[in-house]
N, CA, C and O atoms as a Maestro MAE file, in Angstrom:
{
 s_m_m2io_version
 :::
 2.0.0
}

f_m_ct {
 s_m_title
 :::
 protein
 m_atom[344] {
  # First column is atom index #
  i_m_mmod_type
  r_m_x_coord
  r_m_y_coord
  r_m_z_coord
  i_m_residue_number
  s_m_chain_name
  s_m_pdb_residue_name
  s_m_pdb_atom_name
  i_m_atomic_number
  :::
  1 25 91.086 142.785 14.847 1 A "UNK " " N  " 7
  2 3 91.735 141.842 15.733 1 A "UNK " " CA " 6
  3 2 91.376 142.137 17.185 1 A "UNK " " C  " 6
  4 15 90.999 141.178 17.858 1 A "UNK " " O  " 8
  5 25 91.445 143.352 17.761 2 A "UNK " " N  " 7
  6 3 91.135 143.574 18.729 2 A "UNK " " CA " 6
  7 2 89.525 143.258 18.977 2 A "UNK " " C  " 6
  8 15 89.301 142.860 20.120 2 A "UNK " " O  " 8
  9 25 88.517 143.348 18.230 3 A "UNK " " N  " 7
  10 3 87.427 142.681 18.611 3 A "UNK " " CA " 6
  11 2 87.093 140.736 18.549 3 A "UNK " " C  " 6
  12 15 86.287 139.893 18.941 3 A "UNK " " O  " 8
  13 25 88.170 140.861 17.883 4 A "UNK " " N  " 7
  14 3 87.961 139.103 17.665 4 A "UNK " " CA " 6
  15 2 88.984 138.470 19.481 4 A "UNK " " C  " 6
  16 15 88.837 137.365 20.005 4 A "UNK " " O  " 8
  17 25 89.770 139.445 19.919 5 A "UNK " " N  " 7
  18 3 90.410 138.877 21.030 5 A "UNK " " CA " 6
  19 2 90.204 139.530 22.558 5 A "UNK " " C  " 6
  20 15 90.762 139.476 23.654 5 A "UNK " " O  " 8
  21 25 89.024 140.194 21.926 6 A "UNK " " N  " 7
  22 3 88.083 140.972 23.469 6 A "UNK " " CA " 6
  23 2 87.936 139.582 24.145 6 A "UNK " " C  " 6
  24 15 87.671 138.524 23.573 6 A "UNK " " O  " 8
  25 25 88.198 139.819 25.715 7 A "UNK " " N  " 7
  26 3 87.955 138.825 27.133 7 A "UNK " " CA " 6
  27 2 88.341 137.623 26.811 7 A "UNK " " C  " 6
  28 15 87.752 136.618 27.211 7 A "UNK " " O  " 8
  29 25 89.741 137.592 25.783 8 A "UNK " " N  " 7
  30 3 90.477 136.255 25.414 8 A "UNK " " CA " 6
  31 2 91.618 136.157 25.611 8 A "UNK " " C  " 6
  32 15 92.194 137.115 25.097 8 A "UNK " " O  " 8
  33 25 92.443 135.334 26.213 9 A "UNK " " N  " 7
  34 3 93.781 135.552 26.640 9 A "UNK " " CA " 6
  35 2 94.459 135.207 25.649 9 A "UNK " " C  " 6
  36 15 93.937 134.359 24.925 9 A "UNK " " O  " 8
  37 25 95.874 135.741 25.257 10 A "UNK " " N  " 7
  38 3 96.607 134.885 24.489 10 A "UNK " " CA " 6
  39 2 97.747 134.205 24.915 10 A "UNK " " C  " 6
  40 15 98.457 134.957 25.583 10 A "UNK " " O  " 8
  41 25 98.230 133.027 24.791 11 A "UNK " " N  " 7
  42 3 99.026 132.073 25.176 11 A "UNK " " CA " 6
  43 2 99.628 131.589 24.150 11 A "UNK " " C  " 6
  44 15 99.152 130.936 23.222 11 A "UNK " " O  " 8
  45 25 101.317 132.119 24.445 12 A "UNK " " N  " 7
  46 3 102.495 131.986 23.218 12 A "UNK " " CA " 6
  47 2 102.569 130.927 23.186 12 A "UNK " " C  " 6
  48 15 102.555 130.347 24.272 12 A "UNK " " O  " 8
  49 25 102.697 130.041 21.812 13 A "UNK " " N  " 7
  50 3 102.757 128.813 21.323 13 A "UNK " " CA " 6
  51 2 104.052 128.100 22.684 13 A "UNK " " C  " 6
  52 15 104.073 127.194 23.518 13 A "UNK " " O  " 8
  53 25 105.043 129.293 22.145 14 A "UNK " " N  " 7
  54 3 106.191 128.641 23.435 14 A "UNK " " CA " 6
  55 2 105.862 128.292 24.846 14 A "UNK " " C  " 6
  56 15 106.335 127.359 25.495 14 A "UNK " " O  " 8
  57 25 104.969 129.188 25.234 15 A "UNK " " N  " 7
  58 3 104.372 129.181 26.346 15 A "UNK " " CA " 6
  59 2 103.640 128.214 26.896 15 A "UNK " " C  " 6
  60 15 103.648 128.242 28.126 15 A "UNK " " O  " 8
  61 25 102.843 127.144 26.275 16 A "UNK " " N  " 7
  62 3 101.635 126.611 26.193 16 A "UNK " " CA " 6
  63 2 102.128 125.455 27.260 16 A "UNK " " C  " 6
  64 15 101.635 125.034 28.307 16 A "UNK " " O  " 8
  65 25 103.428 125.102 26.458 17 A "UNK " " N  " 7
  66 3 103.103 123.494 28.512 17 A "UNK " " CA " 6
  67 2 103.492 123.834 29.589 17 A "UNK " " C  " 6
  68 15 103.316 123.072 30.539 17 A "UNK " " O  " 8
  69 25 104.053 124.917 29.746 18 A "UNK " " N  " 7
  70 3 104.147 125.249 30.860 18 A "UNK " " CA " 6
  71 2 103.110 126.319 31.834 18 A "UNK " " C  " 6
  72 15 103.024 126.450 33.055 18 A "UNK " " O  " 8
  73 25 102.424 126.965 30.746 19 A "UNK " " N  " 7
  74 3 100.303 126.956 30.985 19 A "UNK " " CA " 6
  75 2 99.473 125.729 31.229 19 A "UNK " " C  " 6
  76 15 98.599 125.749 32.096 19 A "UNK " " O  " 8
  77 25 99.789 124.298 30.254 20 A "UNK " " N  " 7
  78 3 98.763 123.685 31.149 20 A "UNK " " CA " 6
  79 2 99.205 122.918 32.150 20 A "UNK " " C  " 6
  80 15 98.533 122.041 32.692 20 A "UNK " " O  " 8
  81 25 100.591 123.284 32.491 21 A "UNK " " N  " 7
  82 3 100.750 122.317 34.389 21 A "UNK " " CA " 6
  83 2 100.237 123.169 35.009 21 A "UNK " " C  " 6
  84 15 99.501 122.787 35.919 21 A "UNK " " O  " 8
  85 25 100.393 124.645 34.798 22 A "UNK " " N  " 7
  86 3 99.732 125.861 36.100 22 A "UNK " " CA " 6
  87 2 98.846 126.240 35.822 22 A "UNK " " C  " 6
  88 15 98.696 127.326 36.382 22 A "UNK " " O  " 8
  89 25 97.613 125.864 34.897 23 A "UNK " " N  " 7
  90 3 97.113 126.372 35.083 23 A "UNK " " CA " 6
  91 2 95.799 125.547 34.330 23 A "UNK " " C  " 6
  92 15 96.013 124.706 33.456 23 A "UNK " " O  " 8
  93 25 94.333 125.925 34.817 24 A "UNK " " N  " 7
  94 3 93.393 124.709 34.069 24 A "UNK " " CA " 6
  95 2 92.752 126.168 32.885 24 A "UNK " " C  " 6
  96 15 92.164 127.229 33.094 24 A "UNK " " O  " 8
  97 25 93.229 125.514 31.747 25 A "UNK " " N  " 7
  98 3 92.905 125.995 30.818 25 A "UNK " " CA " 6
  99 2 91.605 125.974 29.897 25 A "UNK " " C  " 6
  100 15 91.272 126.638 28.916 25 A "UNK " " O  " 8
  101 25 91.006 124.936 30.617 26 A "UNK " " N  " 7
  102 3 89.563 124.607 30.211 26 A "UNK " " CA " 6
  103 2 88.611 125.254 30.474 26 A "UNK " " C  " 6
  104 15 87.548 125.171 29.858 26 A "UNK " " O  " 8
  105 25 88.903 126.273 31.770 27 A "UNK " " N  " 7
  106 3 87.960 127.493 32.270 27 A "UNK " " CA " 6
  107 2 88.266 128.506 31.719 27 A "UNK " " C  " 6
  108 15 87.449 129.390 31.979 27 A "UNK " " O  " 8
  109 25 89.173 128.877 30.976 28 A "UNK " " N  " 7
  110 3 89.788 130.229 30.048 28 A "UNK " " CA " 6
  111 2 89.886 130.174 28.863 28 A "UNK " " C  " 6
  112 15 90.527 129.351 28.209 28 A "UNK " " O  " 8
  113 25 88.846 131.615 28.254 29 A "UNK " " N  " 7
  114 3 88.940 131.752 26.934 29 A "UNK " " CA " 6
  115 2 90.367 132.387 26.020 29 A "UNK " " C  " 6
  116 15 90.906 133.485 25.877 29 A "UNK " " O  " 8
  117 25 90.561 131.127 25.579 30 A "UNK " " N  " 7
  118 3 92.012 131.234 25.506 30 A "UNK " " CA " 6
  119 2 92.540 131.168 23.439 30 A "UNK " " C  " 6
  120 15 91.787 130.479 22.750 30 A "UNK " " O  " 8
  121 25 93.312 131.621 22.966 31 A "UNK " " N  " 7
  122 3 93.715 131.191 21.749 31 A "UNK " " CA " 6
  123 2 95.770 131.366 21.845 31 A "UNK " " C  " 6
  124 15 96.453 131.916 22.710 31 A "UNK " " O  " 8
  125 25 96.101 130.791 20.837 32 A "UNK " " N  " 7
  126 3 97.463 130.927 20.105 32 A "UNK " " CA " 6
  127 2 97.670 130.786 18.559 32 A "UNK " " C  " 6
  128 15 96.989 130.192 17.723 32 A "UNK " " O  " 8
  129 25 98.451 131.282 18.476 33 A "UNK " " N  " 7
  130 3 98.953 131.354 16.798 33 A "UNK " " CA " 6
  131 2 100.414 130.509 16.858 33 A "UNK " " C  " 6
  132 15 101.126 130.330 17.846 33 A "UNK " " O  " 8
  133 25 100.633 130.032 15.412 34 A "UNK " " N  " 7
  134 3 101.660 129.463 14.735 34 A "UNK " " CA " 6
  135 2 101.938 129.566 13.524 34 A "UNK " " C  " 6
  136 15 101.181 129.751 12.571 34 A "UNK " " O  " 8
  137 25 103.153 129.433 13.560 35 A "UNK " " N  " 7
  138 3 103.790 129.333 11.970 35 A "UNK " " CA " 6
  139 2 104.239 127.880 11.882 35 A "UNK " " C  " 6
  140 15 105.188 127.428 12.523 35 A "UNK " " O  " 8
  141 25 103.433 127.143 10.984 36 A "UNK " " N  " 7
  142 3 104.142 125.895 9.958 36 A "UNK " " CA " 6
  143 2 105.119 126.131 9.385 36 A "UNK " " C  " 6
  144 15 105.340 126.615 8.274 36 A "UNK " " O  " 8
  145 25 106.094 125.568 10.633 37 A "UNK " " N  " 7
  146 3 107.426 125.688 10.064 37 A "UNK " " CA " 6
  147 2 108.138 124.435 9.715 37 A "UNK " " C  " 6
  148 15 109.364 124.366 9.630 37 A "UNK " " O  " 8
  149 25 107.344 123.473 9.521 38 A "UNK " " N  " 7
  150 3 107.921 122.083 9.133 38 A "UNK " " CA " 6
  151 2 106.550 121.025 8.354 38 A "UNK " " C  " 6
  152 15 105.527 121.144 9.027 38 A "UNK " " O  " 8
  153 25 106.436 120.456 7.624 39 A "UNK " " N  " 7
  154 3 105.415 119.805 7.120 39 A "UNK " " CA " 6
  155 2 105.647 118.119 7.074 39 A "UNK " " C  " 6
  156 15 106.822 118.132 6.707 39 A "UNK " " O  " 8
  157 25 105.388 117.024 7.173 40 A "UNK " " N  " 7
  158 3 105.913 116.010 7.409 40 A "UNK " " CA " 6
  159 2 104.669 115.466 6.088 40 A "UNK " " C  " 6
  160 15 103.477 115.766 6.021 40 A "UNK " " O  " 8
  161 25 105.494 114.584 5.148 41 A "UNK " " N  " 7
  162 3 104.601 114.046 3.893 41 A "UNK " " CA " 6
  163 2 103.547 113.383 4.434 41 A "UNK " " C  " 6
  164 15 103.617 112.540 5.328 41 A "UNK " " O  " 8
  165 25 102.262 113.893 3.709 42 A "UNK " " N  " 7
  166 3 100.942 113.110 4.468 42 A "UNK " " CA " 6
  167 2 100.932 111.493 4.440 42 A "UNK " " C  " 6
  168 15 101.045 110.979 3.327 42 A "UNK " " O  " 8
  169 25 100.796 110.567 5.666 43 A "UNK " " N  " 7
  170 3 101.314 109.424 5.869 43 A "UNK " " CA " 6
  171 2 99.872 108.390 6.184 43 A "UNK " " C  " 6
  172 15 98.849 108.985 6.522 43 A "UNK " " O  " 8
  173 25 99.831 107.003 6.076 44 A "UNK " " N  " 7
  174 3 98.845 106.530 6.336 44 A "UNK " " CA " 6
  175 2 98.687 106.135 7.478 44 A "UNK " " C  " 6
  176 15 99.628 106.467 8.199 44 A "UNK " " O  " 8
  177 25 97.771 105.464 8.070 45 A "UNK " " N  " 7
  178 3 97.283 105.142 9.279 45 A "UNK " " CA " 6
  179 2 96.953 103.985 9.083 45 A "UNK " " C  " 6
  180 15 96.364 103.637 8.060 45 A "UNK " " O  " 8
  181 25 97.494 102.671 10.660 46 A "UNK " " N  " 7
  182 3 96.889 101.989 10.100 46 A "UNK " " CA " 6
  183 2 95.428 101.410 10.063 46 A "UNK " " C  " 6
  184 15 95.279 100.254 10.459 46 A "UNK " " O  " 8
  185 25 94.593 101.955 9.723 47 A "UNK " " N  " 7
  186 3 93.382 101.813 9.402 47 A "UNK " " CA " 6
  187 2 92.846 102.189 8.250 47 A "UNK " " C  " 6
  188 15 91.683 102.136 7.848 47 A "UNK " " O  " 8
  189 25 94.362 102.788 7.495 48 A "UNK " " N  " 7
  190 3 94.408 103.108 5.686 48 A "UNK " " CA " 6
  191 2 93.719 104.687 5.555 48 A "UNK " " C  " 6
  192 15 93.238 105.084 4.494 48 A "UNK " " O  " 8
  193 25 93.754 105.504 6.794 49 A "UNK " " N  " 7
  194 3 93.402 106.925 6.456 49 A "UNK " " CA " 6
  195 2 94.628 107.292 6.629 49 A "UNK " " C  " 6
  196 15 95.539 106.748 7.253 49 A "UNK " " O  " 8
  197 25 94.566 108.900 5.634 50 A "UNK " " N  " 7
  198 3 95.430 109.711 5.354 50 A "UNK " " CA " 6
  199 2 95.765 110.538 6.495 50 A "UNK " " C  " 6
  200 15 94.818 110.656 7.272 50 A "UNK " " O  " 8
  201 25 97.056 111.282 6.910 51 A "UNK " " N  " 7
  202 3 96.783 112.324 8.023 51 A "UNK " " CA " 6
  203 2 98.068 113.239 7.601 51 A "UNK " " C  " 6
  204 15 98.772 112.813 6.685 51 A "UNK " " O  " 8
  205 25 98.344 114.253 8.113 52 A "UNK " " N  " 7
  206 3 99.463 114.835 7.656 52 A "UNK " " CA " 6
  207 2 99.903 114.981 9.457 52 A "UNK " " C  " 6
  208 15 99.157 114.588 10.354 52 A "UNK " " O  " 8
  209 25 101.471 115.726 9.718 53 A "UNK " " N  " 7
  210 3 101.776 116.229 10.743 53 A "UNK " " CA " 6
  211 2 102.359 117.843 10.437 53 A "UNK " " C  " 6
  212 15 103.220 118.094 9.594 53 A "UNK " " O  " 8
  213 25 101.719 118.817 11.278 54 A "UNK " " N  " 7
  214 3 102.806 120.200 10.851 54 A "UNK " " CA " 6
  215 2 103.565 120.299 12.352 54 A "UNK " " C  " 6
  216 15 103.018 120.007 13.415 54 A "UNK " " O  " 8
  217 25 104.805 120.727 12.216 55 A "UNK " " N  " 7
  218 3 105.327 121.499 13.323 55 A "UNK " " CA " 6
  219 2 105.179 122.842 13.514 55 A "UNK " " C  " 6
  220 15 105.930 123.495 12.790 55 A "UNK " " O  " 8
  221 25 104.289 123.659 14.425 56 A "UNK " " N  " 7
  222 3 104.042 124.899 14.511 56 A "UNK " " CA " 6
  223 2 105.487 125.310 15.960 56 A "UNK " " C  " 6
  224 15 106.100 124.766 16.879 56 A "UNK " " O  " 8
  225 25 105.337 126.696 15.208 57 A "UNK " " N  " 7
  226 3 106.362 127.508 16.359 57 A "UNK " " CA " 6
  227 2 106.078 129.198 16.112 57 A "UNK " " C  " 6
  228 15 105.739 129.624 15.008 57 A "UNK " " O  " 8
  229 25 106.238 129.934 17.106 58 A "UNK " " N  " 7
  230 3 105.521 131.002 17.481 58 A "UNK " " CA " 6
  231 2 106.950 132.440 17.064 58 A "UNK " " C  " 6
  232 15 106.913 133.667 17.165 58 A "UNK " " O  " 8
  233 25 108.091 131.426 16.577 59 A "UNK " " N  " 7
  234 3 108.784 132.328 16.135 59 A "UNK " " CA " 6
  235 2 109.501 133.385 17.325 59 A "UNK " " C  " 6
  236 15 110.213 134.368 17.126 59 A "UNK " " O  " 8
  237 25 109.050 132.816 18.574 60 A "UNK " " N  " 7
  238 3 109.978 133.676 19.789 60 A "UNK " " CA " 6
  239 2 111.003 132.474 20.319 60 A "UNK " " C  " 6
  240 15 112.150 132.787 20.640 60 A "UNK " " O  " 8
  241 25 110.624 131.294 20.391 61 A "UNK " " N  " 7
  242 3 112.039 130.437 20.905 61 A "UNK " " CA " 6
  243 2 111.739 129.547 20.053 61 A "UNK " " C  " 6
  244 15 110.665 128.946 20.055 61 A "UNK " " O  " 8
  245 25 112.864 129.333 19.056 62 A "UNK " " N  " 7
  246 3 112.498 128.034 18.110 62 A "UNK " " CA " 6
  247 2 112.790 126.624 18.655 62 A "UNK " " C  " 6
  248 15 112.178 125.743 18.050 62 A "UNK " " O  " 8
  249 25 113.429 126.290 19.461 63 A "UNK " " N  " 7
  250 3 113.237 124.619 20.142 63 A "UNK " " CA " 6
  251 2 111.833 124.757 20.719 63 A "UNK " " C  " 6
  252 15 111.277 123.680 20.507 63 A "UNK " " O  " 8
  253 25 110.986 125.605 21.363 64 A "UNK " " N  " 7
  254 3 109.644 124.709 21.424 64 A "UNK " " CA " 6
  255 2 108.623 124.813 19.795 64 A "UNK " " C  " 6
  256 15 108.281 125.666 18.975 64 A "UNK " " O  " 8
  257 25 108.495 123.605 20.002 65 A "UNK " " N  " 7
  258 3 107.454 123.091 18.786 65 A "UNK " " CA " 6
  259 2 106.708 122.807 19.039 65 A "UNK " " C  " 6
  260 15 106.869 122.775 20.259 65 A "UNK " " O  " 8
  261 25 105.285 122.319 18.767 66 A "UNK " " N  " 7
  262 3 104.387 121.898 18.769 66 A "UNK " " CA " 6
  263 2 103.869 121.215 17.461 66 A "UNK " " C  " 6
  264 15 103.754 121.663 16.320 66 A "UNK " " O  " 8
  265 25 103.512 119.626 18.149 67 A "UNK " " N  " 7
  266 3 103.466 118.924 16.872 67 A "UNK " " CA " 6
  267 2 101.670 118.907 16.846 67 A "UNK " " C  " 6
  268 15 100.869 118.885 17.780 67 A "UNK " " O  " 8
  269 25 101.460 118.927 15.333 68 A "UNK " " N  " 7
  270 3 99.730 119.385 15.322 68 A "UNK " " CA " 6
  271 2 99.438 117.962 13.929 68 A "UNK " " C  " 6
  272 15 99.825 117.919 12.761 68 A "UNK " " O  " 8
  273 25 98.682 117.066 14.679 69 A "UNK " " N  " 7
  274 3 98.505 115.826 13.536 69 A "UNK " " CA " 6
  275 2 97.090 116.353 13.206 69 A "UNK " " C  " 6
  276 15 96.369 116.700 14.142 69 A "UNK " " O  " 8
  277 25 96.600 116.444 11.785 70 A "UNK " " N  " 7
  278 3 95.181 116.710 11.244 70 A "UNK " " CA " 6
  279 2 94.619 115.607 10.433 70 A "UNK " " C  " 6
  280 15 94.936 115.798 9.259 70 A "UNK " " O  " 8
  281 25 93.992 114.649 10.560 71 A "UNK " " N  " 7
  282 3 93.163 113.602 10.108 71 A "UNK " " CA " 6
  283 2 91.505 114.027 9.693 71 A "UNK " " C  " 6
  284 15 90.958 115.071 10.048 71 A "UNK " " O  " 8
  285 25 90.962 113.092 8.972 72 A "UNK " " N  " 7
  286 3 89.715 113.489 8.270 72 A "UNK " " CA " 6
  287 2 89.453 114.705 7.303 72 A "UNK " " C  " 6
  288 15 90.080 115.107 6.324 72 A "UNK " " O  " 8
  289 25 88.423 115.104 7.858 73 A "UNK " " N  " 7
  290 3 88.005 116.680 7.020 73 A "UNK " " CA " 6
  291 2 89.181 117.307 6.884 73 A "UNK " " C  " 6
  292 15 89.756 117.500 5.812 73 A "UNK " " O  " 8
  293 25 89.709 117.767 8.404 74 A "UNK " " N  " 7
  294 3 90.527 118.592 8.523 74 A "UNK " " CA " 6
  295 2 92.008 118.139 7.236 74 A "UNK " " C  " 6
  296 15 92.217 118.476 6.071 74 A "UNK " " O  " 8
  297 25 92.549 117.491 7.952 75 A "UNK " " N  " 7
  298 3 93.312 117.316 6.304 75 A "UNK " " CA " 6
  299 2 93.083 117.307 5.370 75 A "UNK " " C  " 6
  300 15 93.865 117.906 4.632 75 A "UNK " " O  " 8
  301 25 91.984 116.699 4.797 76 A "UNK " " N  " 7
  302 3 91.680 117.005 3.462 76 A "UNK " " CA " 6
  303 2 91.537 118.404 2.867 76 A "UNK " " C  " 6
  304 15 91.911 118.963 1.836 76 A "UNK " " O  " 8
  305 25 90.729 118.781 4.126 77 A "UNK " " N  " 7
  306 3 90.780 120.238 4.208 77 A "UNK " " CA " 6
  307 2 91.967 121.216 3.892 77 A "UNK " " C  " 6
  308 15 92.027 122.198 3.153 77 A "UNK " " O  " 8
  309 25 92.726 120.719 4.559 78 A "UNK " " N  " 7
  310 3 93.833 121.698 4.247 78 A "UNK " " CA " 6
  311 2 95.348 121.191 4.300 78 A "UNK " " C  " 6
  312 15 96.292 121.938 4.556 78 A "UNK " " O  " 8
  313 25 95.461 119.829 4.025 79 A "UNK " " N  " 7
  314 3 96.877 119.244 3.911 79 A "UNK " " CA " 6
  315 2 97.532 120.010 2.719 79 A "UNK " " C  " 6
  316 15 98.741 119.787 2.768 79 A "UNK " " O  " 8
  317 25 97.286 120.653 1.888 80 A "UNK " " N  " 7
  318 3 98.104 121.287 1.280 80 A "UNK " " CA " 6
  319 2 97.860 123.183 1.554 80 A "UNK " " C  " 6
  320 15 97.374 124.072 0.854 80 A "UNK " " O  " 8
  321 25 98.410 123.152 2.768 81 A "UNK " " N  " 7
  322 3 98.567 124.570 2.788 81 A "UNK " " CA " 6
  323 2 100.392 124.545 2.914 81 A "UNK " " C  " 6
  324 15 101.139 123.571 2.999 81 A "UNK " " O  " 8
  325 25 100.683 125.877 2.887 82 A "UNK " " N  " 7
  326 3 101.559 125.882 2.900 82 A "UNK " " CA " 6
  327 2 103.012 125.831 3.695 82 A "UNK " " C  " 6
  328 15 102.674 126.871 4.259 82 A "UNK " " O  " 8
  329 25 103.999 125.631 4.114 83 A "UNK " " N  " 7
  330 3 104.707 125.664 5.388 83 A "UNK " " CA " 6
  331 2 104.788 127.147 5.482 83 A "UNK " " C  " 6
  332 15 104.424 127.738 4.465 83 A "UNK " " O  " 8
  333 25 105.202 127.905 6.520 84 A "UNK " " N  " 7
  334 3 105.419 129.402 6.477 84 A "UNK " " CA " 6
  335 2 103.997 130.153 6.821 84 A "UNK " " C  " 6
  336 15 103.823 131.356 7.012 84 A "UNK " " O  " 8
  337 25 103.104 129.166 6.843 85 A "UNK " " N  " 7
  338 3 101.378 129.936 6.819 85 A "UNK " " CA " 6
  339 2 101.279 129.776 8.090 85 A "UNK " " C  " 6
  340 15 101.496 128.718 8.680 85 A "UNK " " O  " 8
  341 25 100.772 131.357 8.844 86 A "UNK " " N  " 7
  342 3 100.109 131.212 10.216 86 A "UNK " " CA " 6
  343 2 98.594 130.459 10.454 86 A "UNK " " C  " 6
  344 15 98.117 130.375 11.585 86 A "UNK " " O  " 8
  :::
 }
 m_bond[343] {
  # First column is bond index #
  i_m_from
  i_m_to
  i_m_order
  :::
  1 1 2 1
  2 2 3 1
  3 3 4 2
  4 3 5 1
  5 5 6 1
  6 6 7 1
  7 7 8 2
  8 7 9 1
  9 9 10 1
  10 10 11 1
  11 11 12 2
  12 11 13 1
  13 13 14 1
  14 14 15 1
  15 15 16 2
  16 15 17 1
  17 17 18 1
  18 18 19 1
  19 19 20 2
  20 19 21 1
  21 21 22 1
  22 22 23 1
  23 23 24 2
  24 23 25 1
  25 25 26 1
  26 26 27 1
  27 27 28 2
  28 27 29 1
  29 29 30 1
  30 30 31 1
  31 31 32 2
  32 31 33 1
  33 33 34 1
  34 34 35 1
  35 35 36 2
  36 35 37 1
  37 37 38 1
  38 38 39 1
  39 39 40 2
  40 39 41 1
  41 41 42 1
  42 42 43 1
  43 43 44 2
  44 43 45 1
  45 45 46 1
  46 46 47 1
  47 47 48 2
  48 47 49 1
  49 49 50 1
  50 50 51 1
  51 51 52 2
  52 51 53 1
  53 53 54 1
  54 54 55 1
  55 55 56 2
  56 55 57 1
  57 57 58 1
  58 58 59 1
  59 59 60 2
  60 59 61 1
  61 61 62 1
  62 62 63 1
  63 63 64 2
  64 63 65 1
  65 65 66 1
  66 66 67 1
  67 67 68 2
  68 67 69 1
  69 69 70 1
  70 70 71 1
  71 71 72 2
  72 71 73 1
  73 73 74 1
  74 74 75 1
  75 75 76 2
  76 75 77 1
  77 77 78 1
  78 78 79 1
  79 79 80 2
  80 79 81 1
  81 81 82 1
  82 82 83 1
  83 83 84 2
  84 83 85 1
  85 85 86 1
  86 86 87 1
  87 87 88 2
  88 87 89 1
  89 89 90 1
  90 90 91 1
  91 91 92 2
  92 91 93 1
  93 93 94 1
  94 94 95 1
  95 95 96 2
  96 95 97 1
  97 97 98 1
  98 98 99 1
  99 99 100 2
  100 99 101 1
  101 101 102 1
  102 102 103 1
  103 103 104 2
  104 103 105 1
  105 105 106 1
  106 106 107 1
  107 107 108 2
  108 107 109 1
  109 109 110 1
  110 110 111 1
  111 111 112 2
  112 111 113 1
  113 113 114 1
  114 114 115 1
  115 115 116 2
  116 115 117 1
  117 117 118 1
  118 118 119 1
  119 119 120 2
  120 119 121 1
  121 121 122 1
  122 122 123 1
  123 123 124 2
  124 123 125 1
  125 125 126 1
  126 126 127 1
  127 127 128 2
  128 127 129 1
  129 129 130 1
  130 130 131 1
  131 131 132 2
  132 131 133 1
  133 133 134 1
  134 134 135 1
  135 135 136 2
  136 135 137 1
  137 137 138 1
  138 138 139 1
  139 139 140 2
  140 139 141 1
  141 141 142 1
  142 142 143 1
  143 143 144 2
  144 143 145 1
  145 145 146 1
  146 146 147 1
  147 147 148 2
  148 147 149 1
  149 149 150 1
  150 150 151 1
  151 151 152 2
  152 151 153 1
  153 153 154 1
  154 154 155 1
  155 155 156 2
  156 155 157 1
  157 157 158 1
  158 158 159 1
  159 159 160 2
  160 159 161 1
  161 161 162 1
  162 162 163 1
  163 163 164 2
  164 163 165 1
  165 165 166 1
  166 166 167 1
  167 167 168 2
  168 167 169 1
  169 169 170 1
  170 170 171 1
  171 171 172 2
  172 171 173 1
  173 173 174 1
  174 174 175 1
  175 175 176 2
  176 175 177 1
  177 177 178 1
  178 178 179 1
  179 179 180 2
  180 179 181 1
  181 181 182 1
  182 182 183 1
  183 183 184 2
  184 183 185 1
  185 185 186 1
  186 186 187 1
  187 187 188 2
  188 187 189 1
  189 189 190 1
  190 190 191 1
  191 191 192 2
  192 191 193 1
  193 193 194 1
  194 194 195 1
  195 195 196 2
  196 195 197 1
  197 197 198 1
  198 198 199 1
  199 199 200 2
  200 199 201 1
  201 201 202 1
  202 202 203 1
  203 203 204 2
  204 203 205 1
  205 205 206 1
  206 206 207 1
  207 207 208 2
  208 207 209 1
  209 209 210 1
  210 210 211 1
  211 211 212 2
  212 211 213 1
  213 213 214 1
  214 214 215 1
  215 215 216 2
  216 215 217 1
  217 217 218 1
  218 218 219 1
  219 219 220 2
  220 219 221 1
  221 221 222 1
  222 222 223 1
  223 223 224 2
  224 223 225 1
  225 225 226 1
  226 226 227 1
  227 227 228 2
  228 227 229 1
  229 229 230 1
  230 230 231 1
  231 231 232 2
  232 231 233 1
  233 233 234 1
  234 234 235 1
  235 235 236 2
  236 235 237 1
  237 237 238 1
  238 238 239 1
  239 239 240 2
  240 239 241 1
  241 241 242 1
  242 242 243 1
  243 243 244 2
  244 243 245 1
  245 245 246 1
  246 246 247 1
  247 247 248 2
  248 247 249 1
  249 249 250 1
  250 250 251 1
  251 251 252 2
  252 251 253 1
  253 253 254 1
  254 254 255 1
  255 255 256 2
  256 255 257 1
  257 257 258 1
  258 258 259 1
  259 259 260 2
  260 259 261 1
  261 261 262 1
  262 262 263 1
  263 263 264 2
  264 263 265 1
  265 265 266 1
  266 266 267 1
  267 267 268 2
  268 267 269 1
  269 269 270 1
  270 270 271 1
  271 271 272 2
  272 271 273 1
  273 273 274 1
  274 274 275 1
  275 275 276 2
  276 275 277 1
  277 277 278 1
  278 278 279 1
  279 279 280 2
  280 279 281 1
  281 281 282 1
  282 282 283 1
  283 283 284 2
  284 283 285 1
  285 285 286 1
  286 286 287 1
  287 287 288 2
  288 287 289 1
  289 289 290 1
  290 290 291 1
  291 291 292 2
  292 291 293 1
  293 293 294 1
  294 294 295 1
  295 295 296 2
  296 295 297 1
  297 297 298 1
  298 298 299 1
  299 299 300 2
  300 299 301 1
  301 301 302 1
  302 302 303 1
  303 303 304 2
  304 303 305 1
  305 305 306 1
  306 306 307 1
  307 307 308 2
  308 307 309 1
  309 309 310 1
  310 310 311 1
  311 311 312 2
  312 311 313 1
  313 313 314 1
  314 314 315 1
  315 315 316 2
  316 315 317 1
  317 317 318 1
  318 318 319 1
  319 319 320 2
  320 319 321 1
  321 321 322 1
  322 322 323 1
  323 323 324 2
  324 323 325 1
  325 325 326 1
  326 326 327 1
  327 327 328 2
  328 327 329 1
  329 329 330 1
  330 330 331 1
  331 331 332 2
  332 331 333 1
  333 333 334 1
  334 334 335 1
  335 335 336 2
  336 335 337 1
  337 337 338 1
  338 338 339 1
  339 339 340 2
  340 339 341 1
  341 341 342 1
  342 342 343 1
  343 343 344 2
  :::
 }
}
């Protein structure tokens, strides 16, 4: 872990909107983690594609959430993972 987060900042899920009003995050190598702590039944679009929604939270203040919609590959990819999975 420590080589995968050499000259990378980390930014707590909770943390994150109040990082991008102060700060431009597009110049910083940056990551965060989450826990799917909510799964919303994969729903259609209307253009008749599939998408799912997860609510991620970082497990230090649970009112901030972050809602994460995954369409295409990516859902297919992995709309059935599990809630509770970082």
């Amino acid at each position: 872990m420590d080589r995968k987060m050499a000259n990378r900042k980390l930014i707590r899920l909770s943390q994150l909107k109040s990082k991008l009003a102060a700060e431009n995050l597009e110049e910083i190598d940056w990551v965060t983690f989450g826990v799917i702590v909510k799964k919303v039944t994969p729903q259609s679009a209307n253009n008749g594609r599939t998408f799912s929604i997860w609510r991620l939270n970082d497990l230090r203040d649970l009112s901030q959430c972050v809602s994460l919609f995954l369409f295409g590959d990516v859902h297919k990819e992995h709309w059935k993972t599990d809630q509770g999975t970082v």
